[in-house]
N, C-alpha and C positions, 0 to 999 in steps of 0.2 A: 504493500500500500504506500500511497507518495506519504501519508503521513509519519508511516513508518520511519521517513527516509529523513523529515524535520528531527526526528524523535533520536535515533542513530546514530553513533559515528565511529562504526570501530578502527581500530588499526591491525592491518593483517599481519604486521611482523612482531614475532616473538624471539629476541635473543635464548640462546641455554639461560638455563633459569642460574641463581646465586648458586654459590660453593653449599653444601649442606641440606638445598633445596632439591627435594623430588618431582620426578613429571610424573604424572599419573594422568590415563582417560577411561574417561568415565559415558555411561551411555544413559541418555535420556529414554523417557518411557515410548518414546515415539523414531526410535533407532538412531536419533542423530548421536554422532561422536563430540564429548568435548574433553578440552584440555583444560589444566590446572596444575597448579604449583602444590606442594604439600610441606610446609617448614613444619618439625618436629621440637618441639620443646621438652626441656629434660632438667628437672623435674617439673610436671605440667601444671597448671592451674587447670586450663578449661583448653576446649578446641573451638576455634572459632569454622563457622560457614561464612568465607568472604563474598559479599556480590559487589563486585563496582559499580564505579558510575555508566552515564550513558557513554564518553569517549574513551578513546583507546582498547586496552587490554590489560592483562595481569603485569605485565611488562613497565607498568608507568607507576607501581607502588611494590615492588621489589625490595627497597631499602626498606619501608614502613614494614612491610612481612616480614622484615629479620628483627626488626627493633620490638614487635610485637615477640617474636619468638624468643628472644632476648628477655623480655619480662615475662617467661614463662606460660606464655599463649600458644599452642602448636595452631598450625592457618594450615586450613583449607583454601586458596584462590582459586577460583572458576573462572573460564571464560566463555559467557553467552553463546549459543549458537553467532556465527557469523562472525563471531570477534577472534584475533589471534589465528589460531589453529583450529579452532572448531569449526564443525562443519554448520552448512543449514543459512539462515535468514533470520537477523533479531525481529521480535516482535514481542508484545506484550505476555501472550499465552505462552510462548517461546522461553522469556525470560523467568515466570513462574514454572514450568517445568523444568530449564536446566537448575535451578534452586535444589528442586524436587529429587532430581538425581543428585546433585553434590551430596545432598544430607543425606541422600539413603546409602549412596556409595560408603560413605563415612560410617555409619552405621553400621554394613555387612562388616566392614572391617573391626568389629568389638567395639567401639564408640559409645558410653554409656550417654541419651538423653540428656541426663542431670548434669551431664560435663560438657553440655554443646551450647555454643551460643548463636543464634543469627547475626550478619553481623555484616552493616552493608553504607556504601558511601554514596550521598544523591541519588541517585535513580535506584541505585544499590539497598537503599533504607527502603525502598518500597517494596522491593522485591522480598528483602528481609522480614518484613512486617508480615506479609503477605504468606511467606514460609512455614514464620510461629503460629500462625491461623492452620495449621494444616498437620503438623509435625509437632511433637513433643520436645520442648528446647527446656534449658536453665534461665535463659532471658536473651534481650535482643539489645543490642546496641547499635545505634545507629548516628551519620556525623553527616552534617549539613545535608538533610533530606526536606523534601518538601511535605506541604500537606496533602495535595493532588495538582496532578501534572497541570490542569485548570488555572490554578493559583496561580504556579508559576509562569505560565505562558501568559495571562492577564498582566502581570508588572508586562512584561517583555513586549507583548501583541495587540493588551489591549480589545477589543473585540472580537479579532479573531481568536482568542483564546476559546472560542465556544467549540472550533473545530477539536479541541483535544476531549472534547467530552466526558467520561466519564473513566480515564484513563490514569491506570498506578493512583487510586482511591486510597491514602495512606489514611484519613482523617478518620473513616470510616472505621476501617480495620484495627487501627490503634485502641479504639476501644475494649477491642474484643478480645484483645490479650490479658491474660491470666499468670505471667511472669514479668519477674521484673523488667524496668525498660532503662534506656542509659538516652538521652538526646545530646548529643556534643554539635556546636553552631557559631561559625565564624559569625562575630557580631561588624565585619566588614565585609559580609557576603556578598558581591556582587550579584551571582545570579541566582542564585535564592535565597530570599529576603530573609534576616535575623528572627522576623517579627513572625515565619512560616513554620521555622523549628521553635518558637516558643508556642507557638498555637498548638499545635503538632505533640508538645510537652504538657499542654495543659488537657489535651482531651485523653492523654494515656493514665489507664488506672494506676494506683498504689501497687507495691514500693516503685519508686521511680528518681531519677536523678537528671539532674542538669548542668552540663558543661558548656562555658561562655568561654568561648575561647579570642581573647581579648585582642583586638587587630588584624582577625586572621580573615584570611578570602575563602573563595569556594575552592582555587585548589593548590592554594598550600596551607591549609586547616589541619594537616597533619603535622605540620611544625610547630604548631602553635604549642609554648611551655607548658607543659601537663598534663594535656592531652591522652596522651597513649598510656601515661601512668592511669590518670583517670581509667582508662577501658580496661586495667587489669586489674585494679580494685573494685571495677564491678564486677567483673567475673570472678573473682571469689569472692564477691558478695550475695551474687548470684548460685555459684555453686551452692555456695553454704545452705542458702534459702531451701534450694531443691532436695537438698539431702535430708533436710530435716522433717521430722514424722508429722503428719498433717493431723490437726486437731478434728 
């Protein structure tokens, strides 16, 4: 679809992944092949399920997957059908089931639930949102995501924003999560607005957390100081939650 293509932007080239970093593919329920990164962390906190943004591929946050593995997060990175190596066409249904396979791949491989986080950037937090509605996780964390693709095509389009319809419905779905949530948001977000991840923060239930990351844009937010600590203090904040025996 041409909307598809406003929505889109992958890049098809993937270097070998870092020293310590594994390739692993992985098959969606619908036979497409995709690629991924796999950083192992030793001793772990949690695993994370990475979904990116809409540009590039797993290729453009390689440092951030070791820095996360470095505080003891092992990453899952995926790349969407059509991005990197994978095969196929992104599209919406597309991006919710190569989700769908990263976690269950992760799964077959001994992956306890209670140690899994969703866990996704811009386009990436909706996919993620979208995940924990489906899948049993520890919590979701998610960094400068929007509240629906709507929102943000309106700052940007303005009327035409109605062509994106009712497309990556984060507002919605945040609701409906029953695990912790983490919202991290450059509060010099250029292209989605600060004011989208506090909305976006306020509609997600209890326990929940909020990182202001102080200067930071939409895509160097992972620089921002504390950031990435932040996301591993909630995952064993998270962990913990999950482990413990429900009254």
């Amino acid at each position: 679809m041409l909307l598809d293509q406003l929505i889109f932007f992958p890049d098809a080239f993937v270097p070998p992944p870092p020293d310590g970093v594994e390739e692993r593919w992985i098959t969606a329920e619908d036979g497409v092949r995709l690629h991924a990164w796999y950083a192992a962390a030793r001793p772990e906190i949690a695993t994370l399920i990475w979904s990116h943004g809409n540009g590039g591929n797993i290729a453009g946050r390689g440092e951030v997957l070791l820095a996360l593995r470095d505080r003891g997060l092992s990453v899952l990175a995926y790349d969407y059908r059509g991005y990197g190596r994978s095969e196929g066409r992104p599209s919406e249904a597309g991006c919710y089931r190569d989700a769908r396979a990263a976690y269950d791949d992760t799964r077959a491989r001994g992956v306890d639930p209670a140690s899994l986080l969703c866990f996704g950037e811009s386009l990436g937090g909706a996919v993620s949102i979208h995940l924990a509605c489906e899948r049993p996780c520890a919590g979701v964390a998610v960094v400068a995501t929007f509240t629906t693709l709507n929102d943000v095509a309106r700052v940007h389009y303005g009327a035409l924003a109605a062509l994106a319809g009712s497309r990556f419905d984060s507002l919605t779905r945040v609701r409906l999560l029953r695990v912790p949530v983490l919202v991290a948001h450059g509060d010099a977000d250029e292209l989605v607005p600060f004011a989208l991840g506090e909305t976006l923060y306020a509609a997600a239930p209890e326990p929940k957390r909020f990182f202001r990351a102080s200067g930071a844009h939409h895509n160097d937010v992972f620089g921002a100081p504390g950031l990435l600590d932040a996301v591993a203090e909630f995952a064993r904040f998270a962990v913990d939650q999950s482990l413990r025996p429900r009254s």
